[in-house]
C-alpha positions as protocol buffer text, in pm:
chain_id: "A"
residue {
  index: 1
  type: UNK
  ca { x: 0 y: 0 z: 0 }
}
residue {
  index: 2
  type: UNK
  ca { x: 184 y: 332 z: 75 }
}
residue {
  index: 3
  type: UNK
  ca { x: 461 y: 433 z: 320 }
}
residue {
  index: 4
  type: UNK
  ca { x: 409 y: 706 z: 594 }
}
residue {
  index: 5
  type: UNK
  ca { x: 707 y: 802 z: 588 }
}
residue {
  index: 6
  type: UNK
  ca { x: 1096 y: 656 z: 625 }
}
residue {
  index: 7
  type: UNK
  ca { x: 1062 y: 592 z: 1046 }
}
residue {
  index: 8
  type: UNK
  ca { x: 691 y: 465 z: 984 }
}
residue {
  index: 9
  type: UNK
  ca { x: 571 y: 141 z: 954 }
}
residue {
  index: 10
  type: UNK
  ca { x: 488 y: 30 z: 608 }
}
residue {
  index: 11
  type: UNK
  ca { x: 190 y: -137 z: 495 }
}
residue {
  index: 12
  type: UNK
  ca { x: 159 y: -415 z: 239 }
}
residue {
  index: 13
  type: UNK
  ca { x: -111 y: -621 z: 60 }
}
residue {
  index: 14
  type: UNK
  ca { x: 53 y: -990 z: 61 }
}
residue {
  index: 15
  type: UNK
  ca { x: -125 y: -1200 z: -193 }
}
residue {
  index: 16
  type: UNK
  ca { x: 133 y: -1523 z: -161 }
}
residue {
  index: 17
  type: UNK
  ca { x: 287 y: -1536 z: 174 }
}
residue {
  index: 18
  type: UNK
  ca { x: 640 y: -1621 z: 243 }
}
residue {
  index: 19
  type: UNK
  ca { x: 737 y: -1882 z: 499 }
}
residue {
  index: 20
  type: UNK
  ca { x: 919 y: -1627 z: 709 }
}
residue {
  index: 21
  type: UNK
  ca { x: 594 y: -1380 z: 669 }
}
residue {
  index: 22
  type: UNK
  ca { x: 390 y: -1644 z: 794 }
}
residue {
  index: 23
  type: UNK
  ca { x: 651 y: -1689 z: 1090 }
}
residue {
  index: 24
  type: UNK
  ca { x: 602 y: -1327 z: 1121 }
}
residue {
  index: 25
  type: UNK
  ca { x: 216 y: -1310 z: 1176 }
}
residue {
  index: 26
  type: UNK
  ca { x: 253 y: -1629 z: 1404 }
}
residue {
  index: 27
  type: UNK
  ca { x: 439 y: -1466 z: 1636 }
}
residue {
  index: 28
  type: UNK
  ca { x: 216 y: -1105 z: 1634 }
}
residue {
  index: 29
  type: UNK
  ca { x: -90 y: -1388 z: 1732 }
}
residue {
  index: 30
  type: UNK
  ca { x: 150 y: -1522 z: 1985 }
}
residue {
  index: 31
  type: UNK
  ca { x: 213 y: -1201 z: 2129 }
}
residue {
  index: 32
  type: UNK
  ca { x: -113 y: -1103 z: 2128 }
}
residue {
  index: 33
  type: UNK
  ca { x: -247 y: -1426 z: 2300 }
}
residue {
  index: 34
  type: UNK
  ca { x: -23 y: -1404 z: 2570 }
}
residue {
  index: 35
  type: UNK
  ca { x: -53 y: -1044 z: 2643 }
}
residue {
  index: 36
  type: UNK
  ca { x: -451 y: -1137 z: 2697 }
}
residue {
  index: 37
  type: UNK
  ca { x: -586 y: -1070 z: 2367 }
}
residue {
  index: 38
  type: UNK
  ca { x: -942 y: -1208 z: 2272 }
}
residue {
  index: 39
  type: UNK
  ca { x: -824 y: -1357 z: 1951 }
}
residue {
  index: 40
  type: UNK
  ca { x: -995 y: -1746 z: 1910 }
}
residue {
  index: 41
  type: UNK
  ca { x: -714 y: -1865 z: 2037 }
}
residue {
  index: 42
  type: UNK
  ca { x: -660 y: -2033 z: 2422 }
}
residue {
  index: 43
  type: UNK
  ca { x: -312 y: -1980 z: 2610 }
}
residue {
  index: 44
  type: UNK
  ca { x: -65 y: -2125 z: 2552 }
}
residue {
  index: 45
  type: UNK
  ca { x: -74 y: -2092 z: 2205 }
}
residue {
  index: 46
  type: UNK
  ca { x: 156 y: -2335 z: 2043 }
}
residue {
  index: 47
  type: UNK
  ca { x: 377 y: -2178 z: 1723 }
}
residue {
  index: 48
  type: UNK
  ca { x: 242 y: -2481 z: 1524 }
}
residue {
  index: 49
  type: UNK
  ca { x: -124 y: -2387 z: 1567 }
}
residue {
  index: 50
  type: UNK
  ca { x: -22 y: -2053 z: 1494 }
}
residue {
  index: 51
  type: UNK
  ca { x: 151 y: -2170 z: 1202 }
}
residue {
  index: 52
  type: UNK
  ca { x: -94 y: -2347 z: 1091 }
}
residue {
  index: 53
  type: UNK
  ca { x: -372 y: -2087 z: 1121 }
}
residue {
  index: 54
  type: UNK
  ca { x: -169 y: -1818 z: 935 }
}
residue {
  index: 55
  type: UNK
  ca { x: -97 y: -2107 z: 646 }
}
residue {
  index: 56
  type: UNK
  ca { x: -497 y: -2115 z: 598 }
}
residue {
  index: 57
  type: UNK
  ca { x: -543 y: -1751 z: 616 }
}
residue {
  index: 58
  type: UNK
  ca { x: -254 y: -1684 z: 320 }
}
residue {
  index: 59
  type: UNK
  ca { x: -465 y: -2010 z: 93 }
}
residue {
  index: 60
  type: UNK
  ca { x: -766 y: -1738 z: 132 }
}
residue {
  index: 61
  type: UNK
  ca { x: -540 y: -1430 z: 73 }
}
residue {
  index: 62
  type: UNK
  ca { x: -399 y: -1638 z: -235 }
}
residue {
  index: 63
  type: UNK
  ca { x: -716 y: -1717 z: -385 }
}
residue {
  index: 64
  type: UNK
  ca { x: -853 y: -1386 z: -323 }
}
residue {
  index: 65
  type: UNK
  ca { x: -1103 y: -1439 z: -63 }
}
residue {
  index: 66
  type: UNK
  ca { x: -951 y: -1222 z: 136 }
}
residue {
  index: 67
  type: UNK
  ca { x: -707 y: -933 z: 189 }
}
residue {
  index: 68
  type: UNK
  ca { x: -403 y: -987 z: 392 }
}
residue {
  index: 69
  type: UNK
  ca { x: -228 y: -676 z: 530 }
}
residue {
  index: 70
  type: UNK
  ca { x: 60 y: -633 z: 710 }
}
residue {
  index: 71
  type: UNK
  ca { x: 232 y: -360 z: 883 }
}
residue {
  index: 72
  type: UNK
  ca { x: 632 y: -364 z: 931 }
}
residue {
  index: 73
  type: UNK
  ca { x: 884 y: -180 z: 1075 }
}
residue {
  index: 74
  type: UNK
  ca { x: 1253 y: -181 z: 1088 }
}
residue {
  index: 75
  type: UNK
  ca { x: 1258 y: -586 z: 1275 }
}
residue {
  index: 76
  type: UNK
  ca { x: 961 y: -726 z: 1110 }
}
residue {
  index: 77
  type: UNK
  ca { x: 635 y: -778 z: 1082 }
}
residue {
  index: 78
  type: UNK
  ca { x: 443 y: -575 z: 1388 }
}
residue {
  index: 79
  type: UNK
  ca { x: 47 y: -611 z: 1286 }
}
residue {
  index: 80
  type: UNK
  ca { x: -200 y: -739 z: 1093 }
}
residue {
  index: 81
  type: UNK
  ca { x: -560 y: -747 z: 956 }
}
residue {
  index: 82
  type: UNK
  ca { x: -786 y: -908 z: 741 }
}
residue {
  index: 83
  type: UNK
  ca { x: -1054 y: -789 z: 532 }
}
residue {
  index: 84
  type: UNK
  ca { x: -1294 y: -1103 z: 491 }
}
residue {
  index: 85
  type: UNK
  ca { x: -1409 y: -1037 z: 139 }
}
residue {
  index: 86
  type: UNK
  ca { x: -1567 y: -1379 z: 25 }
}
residue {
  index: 87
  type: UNK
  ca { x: -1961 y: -1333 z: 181 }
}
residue {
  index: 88
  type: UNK
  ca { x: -2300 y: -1520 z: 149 }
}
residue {
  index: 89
  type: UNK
  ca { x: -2420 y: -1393 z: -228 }
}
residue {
  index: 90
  type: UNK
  ca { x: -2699 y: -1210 z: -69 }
}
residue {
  index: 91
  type: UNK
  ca { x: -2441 y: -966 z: 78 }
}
residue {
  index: 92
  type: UNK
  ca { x: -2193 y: -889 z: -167 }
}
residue {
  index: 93
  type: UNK
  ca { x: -2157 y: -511 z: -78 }
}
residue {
  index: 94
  type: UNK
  ca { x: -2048 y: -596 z: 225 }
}
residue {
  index: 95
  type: UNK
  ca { x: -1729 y: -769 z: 406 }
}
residue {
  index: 96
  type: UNK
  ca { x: -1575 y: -836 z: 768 }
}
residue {
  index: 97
  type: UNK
  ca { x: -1278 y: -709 z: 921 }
}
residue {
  index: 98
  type: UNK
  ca { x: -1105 y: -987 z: 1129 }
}
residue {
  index: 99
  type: UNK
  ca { x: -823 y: -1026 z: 1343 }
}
residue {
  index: 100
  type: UNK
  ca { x: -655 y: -694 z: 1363 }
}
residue {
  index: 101
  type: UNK
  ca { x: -377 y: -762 z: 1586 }
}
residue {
  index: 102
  type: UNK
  ca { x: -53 y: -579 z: 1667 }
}
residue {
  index: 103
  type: UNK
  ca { x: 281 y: -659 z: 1863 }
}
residue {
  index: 104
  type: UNK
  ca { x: 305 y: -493 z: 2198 }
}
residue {
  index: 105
  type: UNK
  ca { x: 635 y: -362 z: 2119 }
}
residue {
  index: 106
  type: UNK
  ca { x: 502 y: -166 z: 1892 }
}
residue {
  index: 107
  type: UNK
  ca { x: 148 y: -35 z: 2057 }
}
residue {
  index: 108
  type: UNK
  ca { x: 91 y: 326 z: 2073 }
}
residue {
  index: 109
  type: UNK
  ca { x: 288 y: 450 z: 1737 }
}
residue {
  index: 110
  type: UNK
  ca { x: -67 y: 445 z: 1504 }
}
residue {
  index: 111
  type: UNK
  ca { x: 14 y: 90 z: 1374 }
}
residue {
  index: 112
  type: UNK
  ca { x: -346 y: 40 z: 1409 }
}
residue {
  index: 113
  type: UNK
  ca { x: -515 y: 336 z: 1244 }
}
residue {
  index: 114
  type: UNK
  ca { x: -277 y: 231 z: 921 }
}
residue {
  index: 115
  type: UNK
  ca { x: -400 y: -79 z: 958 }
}
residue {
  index: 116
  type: UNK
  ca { x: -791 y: 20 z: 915 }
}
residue {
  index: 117
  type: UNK
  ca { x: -706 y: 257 z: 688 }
}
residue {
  index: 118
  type: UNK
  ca { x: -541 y: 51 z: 436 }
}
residue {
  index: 119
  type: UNK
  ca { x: -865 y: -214 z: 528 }
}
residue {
  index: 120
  type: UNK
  ca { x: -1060 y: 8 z: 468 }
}
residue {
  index: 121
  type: UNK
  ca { x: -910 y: 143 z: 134 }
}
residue {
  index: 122
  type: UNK
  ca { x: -838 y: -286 z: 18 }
}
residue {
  index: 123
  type: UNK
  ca { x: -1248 y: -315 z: 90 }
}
residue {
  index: 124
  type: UNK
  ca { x: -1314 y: 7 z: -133 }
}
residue {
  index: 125
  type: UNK
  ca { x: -1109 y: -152 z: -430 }
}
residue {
  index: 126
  type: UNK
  ca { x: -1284 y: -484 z: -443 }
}
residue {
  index: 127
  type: UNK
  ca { x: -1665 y: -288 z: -436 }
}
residue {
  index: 128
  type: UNK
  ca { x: -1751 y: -332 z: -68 }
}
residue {
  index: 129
  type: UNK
  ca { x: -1964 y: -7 z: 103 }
}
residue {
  index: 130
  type: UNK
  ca { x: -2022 y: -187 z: 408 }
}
residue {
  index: 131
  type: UNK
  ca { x: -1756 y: -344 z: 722 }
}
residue {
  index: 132
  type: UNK
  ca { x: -1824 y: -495 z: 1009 }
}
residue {
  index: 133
  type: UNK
  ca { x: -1628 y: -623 z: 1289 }
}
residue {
  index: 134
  type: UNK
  ca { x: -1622 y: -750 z: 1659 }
}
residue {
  index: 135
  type: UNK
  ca { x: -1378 y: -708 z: 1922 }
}
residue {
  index: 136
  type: UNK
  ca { x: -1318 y: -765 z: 2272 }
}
residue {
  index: 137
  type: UNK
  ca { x: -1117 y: -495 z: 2392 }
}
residue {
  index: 138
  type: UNK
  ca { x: -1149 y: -153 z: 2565 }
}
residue {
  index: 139
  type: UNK
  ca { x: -883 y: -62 z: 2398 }
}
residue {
  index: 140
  type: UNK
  ca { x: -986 y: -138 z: 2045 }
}
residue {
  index: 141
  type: UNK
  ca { x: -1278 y: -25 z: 2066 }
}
residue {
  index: 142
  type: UNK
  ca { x: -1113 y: 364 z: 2118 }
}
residue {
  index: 143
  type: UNK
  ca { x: -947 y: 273 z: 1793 }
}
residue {
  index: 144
  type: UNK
  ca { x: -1247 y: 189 z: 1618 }
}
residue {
  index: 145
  type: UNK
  ca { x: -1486 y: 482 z: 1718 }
}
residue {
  index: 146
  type: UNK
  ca { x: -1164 y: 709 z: 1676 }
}
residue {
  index: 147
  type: UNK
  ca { x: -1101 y: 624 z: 1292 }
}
residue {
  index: 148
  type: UNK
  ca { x: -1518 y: 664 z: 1240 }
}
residue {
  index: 149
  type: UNK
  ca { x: -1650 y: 291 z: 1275 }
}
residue {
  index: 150
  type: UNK
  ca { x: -2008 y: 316 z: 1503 }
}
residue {
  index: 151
  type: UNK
  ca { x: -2082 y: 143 z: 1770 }
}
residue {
  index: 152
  type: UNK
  ca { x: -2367 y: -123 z: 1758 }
}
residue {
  index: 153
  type: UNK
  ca { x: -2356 y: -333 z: 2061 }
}
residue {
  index: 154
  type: UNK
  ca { x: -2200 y: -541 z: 2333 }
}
residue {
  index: 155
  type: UNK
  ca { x: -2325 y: -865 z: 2409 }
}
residue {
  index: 156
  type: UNK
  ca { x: -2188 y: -1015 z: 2756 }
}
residue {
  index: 157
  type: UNK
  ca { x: -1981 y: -1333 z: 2819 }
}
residue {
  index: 158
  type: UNK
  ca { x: -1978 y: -1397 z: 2381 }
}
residue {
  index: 159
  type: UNK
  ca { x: -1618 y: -1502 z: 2389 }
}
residue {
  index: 160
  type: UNK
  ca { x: -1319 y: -1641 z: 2646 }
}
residue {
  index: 161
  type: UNK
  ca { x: -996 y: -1433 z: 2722 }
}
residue {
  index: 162
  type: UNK
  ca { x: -709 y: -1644 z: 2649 }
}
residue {
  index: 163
  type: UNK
  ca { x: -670 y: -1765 z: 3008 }
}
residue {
  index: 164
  type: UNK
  ca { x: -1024 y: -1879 z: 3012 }
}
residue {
  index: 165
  type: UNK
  ca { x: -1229 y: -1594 z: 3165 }
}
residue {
  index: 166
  type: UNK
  ca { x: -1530 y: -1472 z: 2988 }
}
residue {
  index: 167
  type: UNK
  ca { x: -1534 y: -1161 z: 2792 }
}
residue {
  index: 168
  type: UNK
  ca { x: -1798 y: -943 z: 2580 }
}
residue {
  index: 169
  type: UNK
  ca { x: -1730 y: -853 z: 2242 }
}
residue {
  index: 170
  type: UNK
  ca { x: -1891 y: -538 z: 2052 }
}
residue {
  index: 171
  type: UNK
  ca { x: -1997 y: -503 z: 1727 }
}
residue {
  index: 172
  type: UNK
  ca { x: -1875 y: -180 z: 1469 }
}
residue {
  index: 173
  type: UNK
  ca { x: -1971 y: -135 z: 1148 }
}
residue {
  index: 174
  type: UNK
  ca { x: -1855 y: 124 z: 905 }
}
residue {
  index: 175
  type: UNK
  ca { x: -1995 y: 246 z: 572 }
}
residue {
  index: 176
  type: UNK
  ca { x: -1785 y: 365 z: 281 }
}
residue {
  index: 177
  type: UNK
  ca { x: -1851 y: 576 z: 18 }
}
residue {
  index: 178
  type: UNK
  ca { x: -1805 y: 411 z: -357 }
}
């Protein structure tokens, strides 16, 4: 996609993914797992699972299903998300916004608002006017209503934390012009 500028992160569309991308991304889930992260995954999260979660993902991202971004910085790969594209052919306008995860290390620098951006701008290219997305975190969900998603709802005790405890999750959804 585009560079911010030289001390940035950059963001890139992968449509194959390399074996050391996909080692990347599996350890930004790992991270994010063990720092508490509502993610589908359970602590501990074992780097083949991860593996072998990222190595479906890039089969979608490959066959164009979905959009794989990734945001980097000078040691790697520091975030991710996915823009869901393939939907039920009753809602082809539309598309979901899935596992938008960054590195700790690297929290706090806007790694996140590229991220939606550059979702948001990959959904615009293949026709979509409408995103949704659910997430479990406080934290997030500043990000979300910050960069213009709304708010629909929380519903209580919808998903674990990583260590087991229950969590709600809320639901955003964004519309974008053609």
């Amino acid at each position: 996609m585009t560079t911010i500028s030289d001390d940035a992160p950059r963001i890139r569309l992968l449509r194959s993914v390399t074996d050391a991308e996909i080692e990347g991304l599996a350890q930004v889930l790992a991270d994010c797992v063990e720092g508490g992260a509502s993610v589908s995954f359970m602590h501990p999260l074992a780097a083949e699972r991860a593996i072998a979660f990222w190595r479906h993902v890039a089969e979608g991202a490959a066959s164009g299903e979905r959009a794989l971004l990734v945001a980097e910085d000078a040691e790697g790969i520091v975030g991710t998300v996915q823009v869901v594209l393939a939907q039920p052919e009753n809602q082809p306008h539309r598309a979901e916004v899935a596992k938008m995860l960054v590195h700790r290390r690297a929290r706090r620098r806007g790694i996140g608002a590229l991220l939606m951006q550059a979702a948001e701008a990959a959904a615009r290219e293949h026709g979509k006017t409408l995103l949704v997305l659910d997430t479990s975190s406080a934290e997030a969900e500043r990000l979300y209503a910050r960069v213009g998603w709304t708010r629909v709802g929380s519903i209580p005790g919808f998903a674990l934390l990583p260590h087991g405890e229950p969590c709600a999750t809320t639901f955003f959804y964004r519309e974008l012009a053609p």
